[in-house]
C-alpha positions in Angstrom: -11.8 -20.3 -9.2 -11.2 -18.9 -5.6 -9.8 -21.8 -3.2 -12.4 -20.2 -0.5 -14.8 -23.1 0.7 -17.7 -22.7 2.8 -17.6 -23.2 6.3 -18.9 -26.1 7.8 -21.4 -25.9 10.2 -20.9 -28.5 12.5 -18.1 -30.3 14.5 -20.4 -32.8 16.2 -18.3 -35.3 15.8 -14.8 -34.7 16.8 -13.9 -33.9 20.3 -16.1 -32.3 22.3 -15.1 -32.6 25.6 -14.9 -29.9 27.9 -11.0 -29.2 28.9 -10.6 -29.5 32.6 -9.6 -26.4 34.4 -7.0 -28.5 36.9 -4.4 -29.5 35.4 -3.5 -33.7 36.8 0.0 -31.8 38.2 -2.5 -30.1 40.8 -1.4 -26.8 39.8 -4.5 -24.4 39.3 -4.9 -24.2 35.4 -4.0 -20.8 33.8 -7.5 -20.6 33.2 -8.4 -19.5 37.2 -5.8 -17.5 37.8 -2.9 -16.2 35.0 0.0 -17.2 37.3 2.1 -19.6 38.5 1.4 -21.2 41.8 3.0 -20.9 45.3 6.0 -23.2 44.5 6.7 -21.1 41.3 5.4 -17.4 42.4 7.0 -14.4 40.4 10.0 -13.0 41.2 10.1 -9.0 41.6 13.2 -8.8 39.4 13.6 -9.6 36.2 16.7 -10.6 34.8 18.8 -8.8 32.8 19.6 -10.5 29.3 21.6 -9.0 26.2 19.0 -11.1 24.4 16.8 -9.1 21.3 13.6 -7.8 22.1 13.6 -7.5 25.7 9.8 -7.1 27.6 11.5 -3.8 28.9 10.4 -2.4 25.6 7.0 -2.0 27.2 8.1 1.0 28.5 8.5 2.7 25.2 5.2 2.4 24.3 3.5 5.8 25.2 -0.4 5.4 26.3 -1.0 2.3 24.8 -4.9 3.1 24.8 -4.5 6.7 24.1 -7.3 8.7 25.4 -10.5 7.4 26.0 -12.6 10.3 24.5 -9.7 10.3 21.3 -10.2 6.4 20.6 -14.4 7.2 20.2 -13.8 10.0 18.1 -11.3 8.0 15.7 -13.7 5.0 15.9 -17.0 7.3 14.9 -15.0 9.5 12.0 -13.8 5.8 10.9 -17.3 4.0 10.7 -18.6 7.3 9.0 -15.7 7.5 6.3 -16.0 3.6 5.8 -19.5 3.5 5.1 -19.1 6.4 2.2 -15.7 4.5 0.8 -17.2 1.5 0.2 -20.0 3.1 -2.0 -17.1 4.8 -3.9 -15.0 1.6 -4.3 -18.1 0.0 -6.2 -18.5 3.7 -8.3 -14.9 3.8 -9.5 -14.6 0.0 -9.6 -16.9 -0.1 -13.1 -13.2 1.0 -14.6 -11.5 -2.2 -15.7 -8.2 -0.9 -14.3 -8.8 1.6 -11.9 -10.9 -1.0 -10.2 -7.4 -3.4 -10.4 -5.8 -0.1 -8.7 -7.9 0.5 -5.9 -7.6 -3.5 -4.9 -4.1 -3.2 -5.0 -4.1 0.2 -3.2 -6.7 -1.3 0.1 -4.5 -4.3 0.4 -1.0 -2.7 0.6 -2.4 -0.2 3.0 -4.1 -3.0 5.1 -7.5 -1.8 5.4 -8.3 -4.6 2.5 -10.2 -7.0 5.5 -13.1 -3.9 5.4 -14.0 -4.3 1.6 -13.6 -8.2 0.8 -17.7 -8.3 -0.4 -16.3 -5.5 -2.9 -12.9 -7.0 -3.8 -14.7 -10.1 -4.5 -17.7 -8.7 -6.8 -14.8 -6.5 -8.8 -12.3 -9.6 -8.9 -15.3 -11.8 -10.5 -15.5 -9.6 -13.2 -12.0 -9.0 -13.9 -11.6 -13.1 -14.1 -14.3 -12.6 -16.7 -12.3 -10.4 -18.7 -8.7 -12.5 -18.3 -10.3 -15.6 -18.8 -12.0 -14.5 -22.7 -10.4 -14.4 -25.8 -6.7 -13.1 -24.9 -7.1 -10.7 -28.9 -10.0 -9.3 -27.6 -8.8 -7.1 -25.2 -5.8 -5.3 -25.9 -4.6 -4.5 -22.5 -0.9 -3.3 -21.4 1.8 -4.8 -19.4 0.6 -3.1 -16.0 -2.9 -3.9 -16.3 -2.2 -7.8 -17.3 0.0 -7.9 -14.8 -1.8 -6.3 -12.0 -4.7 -8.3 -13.0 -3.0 -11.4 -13.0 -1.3 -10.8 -9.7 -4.7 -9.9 -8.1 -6.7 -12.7 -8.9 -4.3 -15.2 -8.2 -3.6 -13.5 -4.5 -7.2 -14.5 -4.2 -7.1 -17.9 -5.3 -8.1 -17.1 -9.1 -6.0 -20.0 -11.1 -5.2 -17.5 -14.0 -3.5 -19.2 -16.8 0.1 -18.0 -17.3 -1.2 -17.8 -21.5 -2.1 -14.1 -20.6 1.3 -12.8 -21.3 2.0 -14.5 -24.8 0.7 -11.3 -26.4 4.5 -10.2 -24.6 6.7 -13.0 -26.0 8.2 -13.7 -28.8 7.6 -17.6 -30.7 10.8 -18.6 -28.5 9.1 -17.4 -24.9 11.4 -14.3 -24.6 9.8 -11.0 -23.8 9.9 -8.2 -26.1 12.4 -5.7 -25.6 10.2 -3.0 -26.6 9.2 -3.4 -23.4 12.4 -2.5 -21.3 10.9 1.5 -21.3 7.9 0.5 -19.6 8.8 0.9 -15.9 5.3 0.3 -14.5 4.7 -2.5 -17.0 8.4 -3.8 -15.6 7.2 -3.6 -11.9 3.9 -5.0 -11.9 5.8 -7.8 -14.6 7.9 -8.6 -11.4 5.5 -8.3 -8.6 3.4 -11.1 -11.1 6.3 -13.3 -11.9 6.5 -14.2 -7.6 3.0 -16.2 -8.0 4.8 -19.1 -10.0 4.3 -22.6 -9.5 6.5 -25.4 -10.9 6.6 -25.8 -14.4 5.5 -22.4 -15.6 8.6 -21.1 -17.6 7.1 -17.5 -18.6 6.7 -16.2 -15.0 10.2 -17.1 -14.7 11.7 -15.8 -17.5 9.1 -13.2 -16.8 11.1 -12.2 -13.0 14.2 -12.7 -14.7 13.8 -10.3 -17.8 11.6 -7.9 -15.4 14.5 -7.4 -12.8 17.0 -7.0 -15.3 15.8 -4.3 -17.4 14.3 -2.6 -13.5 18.0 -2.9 -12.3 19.6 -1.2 -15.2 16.9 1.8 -15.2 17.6 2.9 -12.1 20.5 5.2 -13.2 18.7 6.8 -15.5 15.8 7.2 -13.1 14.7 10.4 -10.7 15.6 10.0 -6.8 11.5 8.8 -6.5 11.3 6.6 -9.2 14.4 4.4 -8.1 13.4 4.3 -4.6 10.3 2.7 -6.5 12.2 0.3 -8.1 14.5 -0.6 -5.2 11.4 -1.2 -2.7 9.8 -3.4 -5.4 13.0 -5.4 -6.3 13.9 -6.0 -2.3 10.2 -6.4 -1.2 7.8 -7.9 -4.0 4.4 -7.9 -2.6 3.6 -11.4 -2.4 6.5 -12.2 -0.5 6.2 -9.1 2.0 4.0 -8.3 4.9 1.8 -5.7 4.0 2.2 -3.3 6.9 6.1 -3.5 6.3 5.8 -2.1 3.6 2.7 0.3 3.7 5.2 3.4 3.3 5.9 2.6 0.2 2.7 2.6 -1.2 2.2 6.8 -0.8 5.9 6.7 -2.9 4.3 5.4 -5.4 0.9 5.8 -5.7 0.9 9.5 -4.7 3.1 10.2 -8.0 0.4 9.4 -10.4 -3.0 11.0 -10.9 -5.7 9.0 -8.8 -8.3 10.9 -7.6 -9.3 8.7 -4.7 -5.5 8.1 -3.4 -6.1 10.9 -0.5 -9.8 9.4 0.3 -7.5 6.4 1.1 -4.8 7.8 2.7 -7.5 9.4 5.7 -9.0 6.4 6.0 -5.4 4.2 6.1 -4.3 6.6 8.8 -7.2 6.3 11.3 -7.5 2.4 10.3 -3.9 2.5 11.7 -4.0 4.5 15.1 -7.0 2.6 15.4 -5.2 -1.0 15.2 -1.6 0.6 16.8 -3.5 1.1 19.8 -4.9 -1.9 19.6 -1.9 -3.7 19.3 -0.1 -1.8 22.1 -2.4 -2.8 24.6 -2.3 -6.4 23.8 1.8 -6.2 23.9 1.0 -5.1 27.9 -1.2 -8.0 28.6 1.4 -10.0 26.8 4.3 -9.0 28.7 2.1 -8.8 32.2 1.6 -12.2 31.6 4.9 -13.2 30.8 6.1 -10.9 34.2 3.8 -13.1 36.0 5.0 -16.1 34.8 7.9 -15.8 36.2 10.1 -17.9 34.0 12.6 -15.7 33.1 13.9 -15.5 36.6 13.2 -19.6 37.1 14.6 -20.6 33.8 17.1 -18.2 33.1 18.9 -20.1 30.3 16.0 -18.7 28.3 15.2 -16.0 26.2 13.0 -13.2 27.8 11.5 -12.0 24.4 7.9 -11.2 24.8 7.7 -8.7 22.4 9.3 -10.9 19.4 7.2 -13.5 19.9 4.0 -11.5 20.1 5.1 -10.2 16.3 4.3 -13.6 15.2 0.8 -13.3 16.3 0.9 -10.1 14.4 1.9 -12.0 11.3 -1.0 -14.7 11.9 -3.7 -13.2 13.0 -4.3 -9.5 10.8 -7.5 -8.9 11.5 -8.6 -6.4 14.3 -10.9 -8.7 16.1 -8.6 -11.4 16.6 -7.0 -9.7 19.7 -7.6 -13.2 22.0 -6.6 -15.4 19.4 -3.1 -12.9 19.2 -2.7 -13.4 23.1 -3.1 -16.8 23.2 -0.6 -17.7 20.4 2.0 -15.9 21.8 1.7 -18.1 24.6 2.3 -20.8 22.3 5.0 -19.2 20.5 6.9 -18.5 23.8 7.2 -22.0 24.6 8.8 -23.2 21.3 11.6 -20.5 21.9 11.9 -21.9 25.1 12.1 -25.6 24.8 14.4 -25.0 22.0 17.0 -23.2 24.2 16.3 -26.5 26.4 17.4 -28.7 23.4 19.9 -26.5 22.1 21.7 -24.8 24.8 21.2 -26.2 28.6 19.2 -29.9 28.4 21.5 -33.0 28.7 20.6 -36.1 26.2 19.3 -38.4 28.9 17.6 -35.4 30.0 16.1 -34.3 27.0 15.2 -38.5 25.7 13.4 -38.3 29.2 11.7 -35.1 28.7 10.9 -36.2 25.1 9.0 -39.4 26.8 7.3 -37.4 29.0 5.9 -35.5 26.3 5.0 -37.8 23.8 2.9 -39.7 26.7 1.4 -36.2 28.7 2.7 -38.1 32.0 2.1 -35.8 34.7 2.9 -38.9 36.9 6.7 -39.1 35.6 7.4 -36.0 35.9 9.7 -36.8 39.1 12.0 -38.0 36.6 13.2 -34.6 35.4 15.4 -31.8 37.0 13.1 -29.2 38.3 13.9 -26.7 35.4 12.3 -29.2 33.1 9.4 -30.0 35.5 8.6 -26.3 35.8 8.2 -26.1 31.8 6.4 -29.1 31.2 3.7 -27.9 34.4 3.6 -24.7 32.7 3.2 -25.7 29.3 0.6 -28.1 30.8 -1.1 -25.2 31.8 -0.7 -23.2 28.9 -2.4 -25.8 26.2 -5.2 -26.1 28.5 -5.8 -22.9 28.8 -5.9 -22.3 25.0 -7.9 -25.3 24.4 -10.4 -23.9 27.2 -10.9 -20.8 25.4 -11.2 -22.5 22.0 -13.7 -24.6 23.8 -15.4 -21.9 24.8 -15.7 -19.7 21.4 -15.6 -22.4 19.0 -17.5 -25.8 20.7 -15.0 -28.0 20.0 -11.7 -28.9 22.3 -8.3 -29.2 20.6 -6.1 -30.6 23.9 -4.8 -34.2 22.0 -4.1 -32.1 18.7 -2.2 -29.5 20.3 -0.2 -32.6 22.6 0.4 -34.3 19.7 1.7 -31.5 17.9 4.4 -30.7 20.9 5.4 -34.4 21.0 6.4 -33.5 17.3 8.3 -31.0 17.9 10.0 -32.3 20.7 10.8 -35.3 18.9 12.3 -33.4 15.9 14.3 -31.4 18.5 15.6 -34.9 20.0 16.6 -36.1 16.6 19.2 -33.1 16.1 20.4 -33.1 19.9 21.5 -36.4 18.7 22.8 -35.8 16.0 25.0 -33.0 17.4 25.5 -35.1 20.8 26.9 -37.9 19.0 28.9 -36.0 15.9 26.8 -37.5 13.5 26.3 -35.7 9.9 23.2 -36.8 8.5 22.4 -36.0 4.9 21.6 -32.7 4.0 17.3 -33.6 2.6 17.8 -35.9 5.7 18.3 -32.6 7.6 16.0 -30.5 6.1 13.4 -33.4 6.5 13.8 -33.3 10.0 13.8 -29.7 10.3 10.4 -28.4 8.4 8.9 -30.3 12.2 11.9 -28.5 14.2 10.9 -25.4 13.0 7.8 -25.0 15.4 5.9 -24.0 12.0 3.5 -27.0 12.2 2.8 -26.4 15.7 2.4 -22.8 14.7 -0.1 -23.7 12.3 -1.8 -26.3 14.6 -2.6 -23.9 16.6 -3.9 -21.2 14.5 -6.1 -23.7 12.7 -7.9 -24.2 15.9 -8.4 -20.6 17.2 -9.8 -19.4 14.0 -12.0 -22.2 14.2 -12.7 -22.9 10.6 -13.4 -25.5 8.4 -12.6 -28.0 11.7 -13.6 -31.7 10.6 -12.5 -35.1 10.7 -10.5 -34.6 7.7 -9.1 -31.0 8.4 -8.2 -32.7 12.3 -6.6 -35.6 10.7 -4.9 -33.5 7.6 -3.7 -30.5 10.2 -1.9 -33.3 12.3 0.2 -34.8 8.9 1.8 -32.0 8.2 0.4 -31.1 4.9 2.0 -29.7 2.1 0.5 -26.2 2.6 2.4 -26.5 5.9 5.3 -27.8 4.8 5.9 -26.0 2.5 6.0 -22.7 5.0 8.2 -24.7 6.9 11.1 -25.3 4.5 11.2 -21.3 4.0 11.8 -20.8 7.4 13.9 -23.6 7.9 16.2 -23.1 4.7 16.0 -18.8 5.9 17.5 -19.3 9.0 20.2 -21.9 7.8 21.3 -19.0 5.6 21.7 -16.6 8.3 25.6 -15.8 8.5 25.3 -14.6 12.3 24.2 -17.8 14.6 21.0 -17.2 16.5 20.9 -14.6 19.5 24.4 -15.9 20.5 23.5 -18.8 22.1 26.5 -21.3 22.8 24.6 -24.7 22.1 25.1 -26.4 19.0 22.9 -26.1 15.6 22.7 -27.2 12.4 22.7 -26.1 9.0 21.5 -27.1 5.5 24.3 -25.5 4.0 27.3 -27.0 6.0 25.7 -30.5 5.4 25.1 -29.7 1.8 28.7 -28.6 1.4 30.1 -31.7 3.2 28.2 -34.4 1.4 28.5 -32.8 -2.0 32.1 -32.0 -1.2 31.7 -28.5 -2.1 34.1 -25.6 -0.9 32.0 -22.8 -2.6 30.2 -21.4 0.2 28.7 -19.2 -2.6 27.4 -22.0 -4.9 25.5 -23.9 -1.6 24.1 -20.4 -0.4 22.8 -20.2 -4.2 21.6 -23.6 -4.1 20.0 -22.9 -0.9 18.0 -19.5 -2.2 16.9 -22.0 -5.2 15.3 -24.1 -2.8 13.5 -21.5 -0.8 12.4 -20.4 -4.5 11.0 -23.9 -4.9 9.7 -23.9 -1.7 7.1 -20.6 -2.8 6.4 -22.2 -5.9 5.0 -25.1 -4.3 3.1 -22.9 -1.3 1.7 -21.0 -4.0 0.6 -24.5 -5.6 -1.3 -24.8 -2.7 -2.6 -21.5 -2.3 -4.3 -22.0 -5.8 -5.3 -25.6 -5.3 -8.2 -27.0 -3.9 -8.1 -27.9 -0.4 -10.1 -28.2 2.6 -8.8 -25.2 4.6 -10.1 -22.1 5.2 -9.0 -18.6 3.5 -8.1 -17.4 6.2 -5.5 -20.5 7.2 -4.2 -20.2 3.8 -3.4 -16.1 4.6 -1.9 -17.2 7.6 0.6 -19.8 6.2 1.7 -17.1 3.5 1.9 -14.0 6.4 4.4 -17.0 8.3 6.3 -17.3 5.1 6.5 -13.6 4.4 7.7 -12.6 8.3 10.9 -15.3 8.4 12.7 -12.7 6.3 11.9 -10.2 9.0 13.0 -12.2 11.9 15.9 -14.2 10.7 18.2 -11.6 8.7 20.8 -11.4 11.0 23.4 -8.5 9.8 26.9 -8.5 10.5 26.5 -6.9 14.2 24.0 -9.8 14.8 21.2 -7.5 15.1 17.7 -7.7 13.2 17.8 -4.2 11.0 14.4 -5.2 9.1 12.5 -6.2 12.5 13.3 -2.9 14.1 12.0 -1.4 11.0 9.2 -3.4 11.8 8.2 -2.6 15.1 8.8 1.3 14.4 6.7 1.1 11.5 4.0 -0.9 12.8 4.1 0.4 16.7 5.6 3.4 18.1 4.5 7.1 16.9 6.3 9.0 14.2 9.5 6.4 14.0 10.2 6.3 17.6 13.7 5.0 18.0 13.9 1.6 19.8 15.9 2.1 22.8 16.5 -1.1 25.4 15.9 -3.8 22.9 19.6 -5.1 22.6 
């Protein structure tokens, strides 16, 4: 069944104090006033970086808000056209497979968060059907597939018995089958919700991606743009709005009568949220303007924009728009403290720093250079700001958790600068152990557990803080990602890491080739066991489980380096998910 749980009610007995809006530095918390104090005021200037994803962008965004009188009309022709496409998803979704269709369709356009009553009631009824006697119904490739898929997106633990009717006595799929193209697709699109141990959606991606690969010469222009977009970006592993383009390629080749009722509705749904998500990138980068850090700390990057696009990945839902602000607070201070570790801190620096941390000693804070001071009185600010506000909308205060989660990472961060300080090699698991913490992914997720404010207990507190597997899992796929990259990070001199030169040296290996493959089998392993969770039961909401998949699916995004050290697939990104009709990004590098 679905790994949804119902919310509880109560949080009477975890923290409930009230965070205090002075900070004990005797800085004026965030909260009163958005800035930094005298001693830290904003500069007028920013300075100029060749660092990706510069604030500047800003400036390409035309009318964030758009019109007043425009954005009413949009949101009145939207509620109206919503309200009449919800009765006609519950009309067509009586059809076993058109009802399959129309799920798939809402959630790779992204309007998907306005029908989850109706997903739900037509997903019930197709576990029915997947879950009787396999002879009974005689379905095809696509419709198992997408069936399959779509139920175990939603937590549905489908057995993997479904596609025997495929196989032959030695597990091998028929070849009969290599003509099916759709079949093939929605085959491979399935085979990416694999957990350990299940050896037909294996042999299932395998056999699927084969035959897809070798059709593609014999294929129309159309159909092997089809192919190529589900080969490079399987749904599962993809964020949705990435790849909500491809969608009209396909779907608008076949014969569905309600595609075009979609498509109006998709296309408002999207101004709608665009604008949206303009106007929170100009709080974003007002606030980090304000700040003033880039000028005072100007060993770090000055990349509001970036790490607002991990708030995008988190939080999808319209109405999140604080919860977006706020994390991208959060978000800028791991990139920060990280080019403290990496590139500019000293070791008796940093082990101080470290200290600091781990205790929250605002009185010790004499004992580091005034760079340092300046982040830790900022970050002091920052954490109580967002534990204010989750105060404030949820009744519970989250200021130890989110401490104890930056004295993790900080720690982690302390472990490799010695490492690297003192030439040291550890082992390659002993690397990667370390890392799933140093990837700021558990803090990440720390903090989105507490601004959606779900399913917060004494259990969920205490599991959150252990770095569970749901998280750790996530982690390792970012971790693992970015040790594949072959350009280092945004050009930064310090010194880092990687699974695969530690791999190579303690296994002795020269193949650069065979560790990068060993690597890429990891990161497999890594899904199969975040998809494990997914479809186990566990104490977190839906929506934390989404968010820990939408992490997973943006590293690709934000850590495929090409050969000019640039981000080709983030661009793509922004463009497709900001600016009007493919805007080029000018100013960025």
């Amino acid at each position: 069944m679905a790994f949804c749980f119902p919310a509880f009610s109560s949080f009477s007995s975890y923290n409930l104090n009230v965070p205090r809006k002075i900070s004990k530095t005797g800085k004026p918390n965030f909260i009163l006033r958005g800035s930094l104090s005298n001693n830290y005021e904003k500069q007028s200037d920013a300075l100029e970086k060749d660092t990706v994803l510069k604030s500047n962008l800003v400036k390409h965004l035309k009318h964030p808000m758009g019109h007043p009188s425009v954005i009413e009309d949009i949101h009145v022709e939207h509620a109206r056209k919503l309200k009449a496409f919800k009765h006609m998803i519950g009309r067509v979704g009586e059809d076993s497979f058109e009802g399959l269709a129309i799920i798939d369709a809402v959630q790779r356009l992204s309007i998907d968060y306005h029908f989850q009553d109706e997903i739900q009631q037509i997903l019930r009824r197709q576990y029915v059907i997947s879950t009787s006697d396999p002879f009974q119904h005689h379905h095809c490739l696509q419709e198992t597939s997408l069936r399959f898929r779509l139920l175990r997106q939603e937590g549905f633990n489908v057995p993997t018995d479904v596609f025997n009717r495929f196989t032959n006595k030695d597990g091998k799929f028929n070849q009969r089958l290599k003509e099916d193209i759709n079949g093939l697709l929605d085959l491979y699109e399935a085979s990416q919700l694999c957990v350990q141990g299940e050896d037909v959606l294996d042999e299932a991606r395998q056999f699927s991606s084969k035959l897809l690969n070798d059709s593609m010469t014999k294929l129309v222009d159309y159909q092997a743009e089809i192919v190529r977009n589900t080969l490079s970006y399987p749904y599962h592993r993809t964020l949705a709005r990435f790849v909500a383009k491809n969608f009209f390629l396909r779907y608008f080749q076949g014969e569905n009568r309600w595609i075009n009722v979609f498509q109006d509705l998709a296309k408002m749904d999207f101004s709608l949220v665009q604008s949206l998500h303009q106007s929170e990138i100009v709080q974003v980068s007002k606030w980090w303007k304000d700040l003033g850090l880039a000028n005072k700390l100007k060993f770090a990057r000055d990349q509001p924009l970036k790490w607002y696009l991990w708030s995008l990945a988190c939080f999808t839902d319209a109405d999140m728009s604080w919860q977006r602000i706020e994390f991208t607070k959060a978000v800028s201070f791991i990139y920060i403290i990280d080019d403290i570790f990496d590139v500019y801190g000293t070791l008796d620096e940093l082990t101080i720093f470290t200290d600091i941390v781990k205790r929250w000693d605002h009185a010790a804070i004499d004992q580091l250079p005034d760079y340092m001071k300046i982040c830790f009185q900022v970050l002091d600010d920052v954490t109580n700001e967002i534990s204010y506000k989750v105060y404030k909308e949820h009744g519970f205060n989250p200021v130890h958790s989110l401490r104890k989660a930056w004295s993790s990472l900080c720690n982690a961060f302390l472990v490799e600068a010695k490492w690297f300080t003192g030439g040291s090699m550890p082992k390659a698991e002993e690397y990667l152990k370390n890392g799933i913490i140093s990837s700021g992914i558990h803090l990440m997720l720390v903090h989105v557990f507490f601004l959606l404010g779900q399913n917060v207990t004494k259990e969920t507190v205490q599991l959150i803080g252990n770095n569970p597997g749901i998280i750790s899992s996530t982690a390792t796929i970012l971790r693992l990602w970015d040790d594949l990259g072959s350009a280092k990070d945004e050009n930064q001199d310090g010194k880092d890491g990687s699974y695969v030169d530690y791999y190579m040296r303690e296994h002795q290996i020269s193949d650069v080739k065979a560790a990068e493959k060993h690597t890429m089998d990891k990161i497999s392993d890594a899904w199969k066991c975040l998809n494990k969770e997914c479809l186990s039961s566990n104490p977190f909401s839906c929506s934390f489980i989404r968010t820990s998949l939408n992490l997973a699916r943006m590293v690709p995004l934000m850590y495929s380096y090409d050969d000019s050290q640039r981000l080709p697939n983030l661009e793509e990104f922004i463009k497709s998910l900001l600016f009007e009709n493919g805007e080029p990004i000018q100013g960025v590098y």
